[in-house]
C-alpha positions in Angstrom: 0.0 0.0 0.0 1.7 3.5 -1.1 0.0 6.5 -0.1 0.8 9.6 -1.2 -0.1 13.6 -0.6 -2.7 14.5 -3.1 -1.2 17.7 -4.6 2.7 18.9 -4.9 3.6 22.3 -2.7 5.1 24.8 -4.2 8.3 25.6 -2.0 9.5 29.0 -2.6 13.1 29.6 -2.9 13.3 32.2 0.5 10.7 31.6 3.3 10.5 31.4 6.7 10.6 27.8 8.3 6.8 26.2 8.0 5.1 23.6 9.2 2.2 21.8 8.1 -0.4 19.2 8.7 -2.0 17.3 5.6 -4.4 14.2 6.4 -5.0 11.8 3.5 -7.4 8.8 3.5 -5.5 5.4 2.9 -8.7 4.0 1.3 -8.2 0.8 3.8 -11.7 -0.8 4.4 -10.5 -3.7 6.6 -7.7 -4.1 9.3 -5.0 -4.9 8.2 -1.2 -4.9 10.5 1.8 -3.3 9.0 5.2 -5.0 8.6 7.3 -2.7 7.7 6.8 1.0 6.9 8.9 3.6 4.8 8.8 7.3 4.3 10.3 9.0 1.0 10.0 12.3 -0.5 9.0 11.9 -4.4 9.9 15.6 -5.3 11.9 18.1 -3.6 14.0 16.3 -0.8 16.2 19.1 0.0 13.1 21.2 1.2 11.9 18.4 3.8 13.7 19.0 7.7 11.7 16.2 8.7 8.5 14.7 9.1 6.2 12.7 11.2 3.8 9.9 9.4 0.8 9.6 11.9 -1.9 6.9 12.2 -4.9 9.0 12.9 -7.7 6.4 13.7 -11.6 6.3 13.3 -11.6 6.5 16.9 -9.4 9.9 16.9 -6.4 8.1 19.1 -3.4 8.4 16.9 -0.2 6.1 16.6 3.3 7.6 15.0 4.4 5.3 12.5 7.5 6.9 11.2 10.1 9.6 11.9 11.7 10.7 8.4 14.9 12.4 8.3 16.9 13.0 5.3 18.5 9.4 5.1 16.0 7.8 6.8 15.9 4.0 6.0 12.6 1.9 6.2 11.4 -0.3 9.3 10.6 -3.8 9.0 9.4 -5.3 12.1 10.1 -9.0 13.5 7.7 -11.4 12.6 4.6 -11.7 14.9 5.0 -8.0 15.6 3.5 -4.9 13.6 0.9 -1.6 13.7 -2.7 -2.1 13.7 -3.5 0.0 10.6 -7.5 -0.4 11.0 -10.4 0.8 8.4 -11.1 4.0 7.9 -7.6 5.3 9.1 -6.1 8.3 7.7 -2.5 9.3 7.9 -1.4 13.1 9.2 1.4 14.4 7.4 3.1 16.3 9.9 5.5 18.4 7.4 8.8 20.7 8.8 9.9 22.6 5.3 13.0 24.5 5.2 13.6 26.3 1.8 17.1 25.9 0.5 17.5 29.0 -1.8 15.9 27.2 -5.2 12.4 27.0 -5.6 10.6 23.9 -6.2 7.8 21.3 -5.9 7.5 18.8 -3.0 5.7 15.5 -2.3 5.9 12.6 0.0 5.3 8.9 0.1 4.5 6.4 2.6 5.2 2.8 1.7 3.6 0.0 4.1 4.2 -3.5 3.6 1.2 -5.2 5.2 0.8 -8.7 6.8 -1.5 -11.3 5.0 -5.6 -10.3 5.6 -6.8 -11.8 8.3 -3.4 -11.8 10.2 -2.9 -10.2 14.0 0.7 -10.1 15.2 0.7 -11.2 18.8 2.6 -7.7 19.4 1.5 -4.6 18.9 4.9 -1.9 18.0 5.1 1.6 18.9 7.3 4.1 18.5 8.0 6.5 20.6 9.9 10.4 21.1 11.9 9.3 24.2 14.7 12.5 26.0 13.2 15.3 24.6 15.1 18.0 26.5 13.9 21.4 25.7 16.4 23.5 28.0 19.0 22.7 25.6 21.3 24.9 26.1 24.6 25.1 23.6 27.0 28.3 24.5 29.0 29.8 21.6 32.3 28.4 20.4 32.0 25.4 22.3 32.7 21.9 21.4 31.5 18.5 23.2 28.5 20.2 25.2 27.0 17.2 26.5 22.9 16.6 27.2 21.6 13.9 30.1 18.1 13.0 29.7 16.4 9.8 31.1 13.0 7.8 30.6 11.7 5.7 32.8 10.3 1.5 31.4 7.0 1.1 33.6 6.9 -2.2 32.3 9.0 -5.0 30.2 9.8 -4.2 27.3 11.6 -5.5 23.8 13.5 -2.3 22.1 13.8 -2.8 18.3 15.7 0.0 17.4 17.1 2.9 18.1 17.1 6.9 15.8 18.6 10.1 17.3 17.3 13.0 16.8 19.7 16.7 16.7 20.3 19.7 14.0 23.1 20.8 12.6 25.1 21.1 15.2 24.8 17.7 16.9 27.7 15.6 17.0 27.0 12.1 19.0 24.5 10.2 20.9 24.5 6.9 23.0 22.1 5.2 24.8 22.0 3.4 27.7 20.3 1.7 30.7 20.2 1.8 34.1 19.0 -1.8 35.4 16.8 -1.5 38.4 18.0 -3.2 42.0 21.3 -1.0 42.0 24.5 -3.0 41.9 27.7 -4.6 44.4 29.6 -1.6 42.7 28.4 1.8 40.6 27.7 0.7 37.1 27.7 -2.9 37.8 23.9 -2.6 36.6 24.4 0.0 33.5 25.0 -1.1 29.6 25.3 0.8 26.5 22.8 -0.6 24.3 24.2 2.3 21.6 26.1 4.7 20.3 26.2 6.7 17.1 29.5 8.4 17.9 29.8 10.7 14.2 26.1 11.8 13.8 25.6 13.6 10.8 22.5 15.8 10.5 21.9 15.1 6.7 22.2 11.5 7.6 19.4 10.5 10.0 19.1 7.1 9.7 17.3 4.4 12.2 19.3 1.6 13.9 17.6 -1.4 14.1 18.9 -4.4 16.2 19.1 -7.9 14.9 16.5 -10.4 16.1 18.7 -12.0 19.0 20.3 -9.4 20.5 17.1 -6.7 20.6 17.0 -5.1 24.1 15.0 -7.1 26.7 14.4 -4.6 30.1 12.6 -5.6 32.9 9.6 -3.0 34.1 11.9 0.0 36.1 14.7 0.1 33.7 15.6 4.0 33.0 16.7 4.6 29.7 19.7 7.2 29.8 20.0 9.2 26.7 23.4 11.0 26.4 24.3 13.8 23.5 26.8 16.0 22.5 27.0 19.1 20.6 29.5 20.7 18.6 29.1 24.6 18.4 32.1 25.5 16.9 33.9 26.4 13.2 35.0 23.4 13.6 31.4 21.6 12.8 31.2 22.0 8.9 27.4 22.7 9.1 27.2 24.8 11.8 25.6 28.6 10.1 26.8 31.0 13.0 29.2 29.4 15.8 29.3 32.5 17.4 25.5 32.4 18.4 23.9 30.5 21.3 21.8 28.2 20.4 18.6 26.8 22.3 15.8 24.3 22.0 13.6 24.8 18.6 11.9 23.7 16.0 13.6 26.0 13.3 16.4 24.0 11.2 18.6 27.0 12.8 17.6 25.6 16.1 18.8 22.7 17.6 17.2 19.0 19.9 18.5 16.2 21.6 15.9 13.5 21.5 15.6 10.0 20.1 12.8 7.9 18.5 12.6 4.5 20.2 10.8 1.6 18.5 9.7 -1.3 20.9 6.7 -3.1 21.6 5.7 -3.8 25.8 5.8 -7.3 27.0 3.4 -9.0 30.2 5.9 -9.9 33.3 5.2 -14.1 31.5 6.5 -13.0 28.1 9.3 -11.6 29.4 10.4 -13.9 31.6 9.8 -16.5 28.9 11.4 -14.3 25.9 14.7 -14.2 28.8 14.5 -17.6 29.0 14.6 -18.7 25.2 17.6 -15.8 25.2 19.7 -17.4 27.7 19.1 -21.1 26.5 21.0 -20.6 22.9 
């Protein structure tokens, strides 16, 4: 199933950054679950920051589906695991354009690979803005500013992947977690689960984790997001490092977040998914 905006916009060549919402009917007139999910622009890339592909439901609850950044690959979900795309669901558009000096046309895409009719995954996948720290605060001339932000696992869960979220002047994120129950010694109950130590803003690509080695947190773990910033001459695509930059939404702004893909688990399916992971 493609769907796609109904009409091109016309992106001048000098504007202000603007953001917009377009809802389109995917035509769907059954439930169906989604297997793997990809966002492209068809016409004028350049002009697209980023944008959110939303499930907006019959029901009005809503589910993100995808966070496009330029570079952004496709995600395919495990087998037995996928979204609920039910009947009568429409998709929001949720576009950030930033015109790049040459006017032109620009459309999107959304690709879904869907799971045989009739078909119901046994878990439902979310995805999920997780560190959002709008106090960022990135002083002038400064490399290696580094951002703490946490988030907290109320219950088990399986993480299947893993894409950070900064502008231009972002430099490296990792993530990590903090096990619950403390430890004989500090950090005897932390791991990195990962890093992406040479970000690159025109890059924004999702990590996905192979099938055995996907994340399994017991309900309490506190995922520790960790970024750095590069505000210096030094940074390529930095526009002004002699300006301090803050939290924003503008391409000239900057964010330190990440957009975490997992589904949750019952206490039994993750004791029993820990299980089958410790028998191989």
């Amino acid at each position: 199933l493609i769907v796609e905006m109904p009409k091109d916009l016309a992106i001048p060549a000098k504007a202000p950054d603007t953001w917009k919402n377009i809802i389109v009917d995917t035509g769907l007139t059954e439930d169906r679950y989604i297997k793997a999910v990809e966002v492209k622009p068809t016409k004028g890339f350049r002009t697209l920051h980023h944008m959110g592909a939303t499930l907006i439901y019959p029901d009005g609850s809503q589910a993100l589906v995808q966070a496009y950044g330029l570079g952004k690959n496709g995600n395919t979900f495990e087998e037995g695991s996928g979204y609920l795309i039910s009947a009568g669901t429409k998709i929001n558009f949720n576009l950030h354009i930033h015109p790049y000096g040459e006017a032109m046309n620009m459309n999107v895409a959304i690709g879904f690979k869907l799971y045989p009719k009739g078909y119901v995954p046994r878990y439902v996948v979310t995805t999920q803005m997780m560190g959002d720290d709008a106090e960022l605060d990135l002083p002038p001339n400064t490399d290696n500013i580094r951002t703490d932000t946490y988030m907290t696992l109320m219950q088990p869960t399986r993480v299947l992947g893993f894409q950070p979220h900064m502008h231009t002047r972002g430099k490296a994120m990792c993530l990590e977690v903090i096990y619950p129950g403390g430890g004989k010694r500090p950090g005897s109950k932390v791991e990195t689960l990962n890093c992406v130590p040479n970000y690159k803003f025109n890059w924004m690509i999702a990590y996905d984790y192979a099938t055995d080695v996907q994340p399994l947190l017991p309900a309490g773990s506190v995922l520790h997001f960790i970024a750095w910033h590069n505000n210096t001459e030094s940074n390529k695509l930095n526009p002004d490092p002699d300006t301090w930059v803050g939290y924003g939404q503008r391409s000239i702004d900057d964010m330190s977040h990440a957009w975490v893909t997992y589904y949750p688990l019952s206490e039994e399916q993750f004791k029993q998914q820990l299980a089958e992971r410790n028998a191989k």
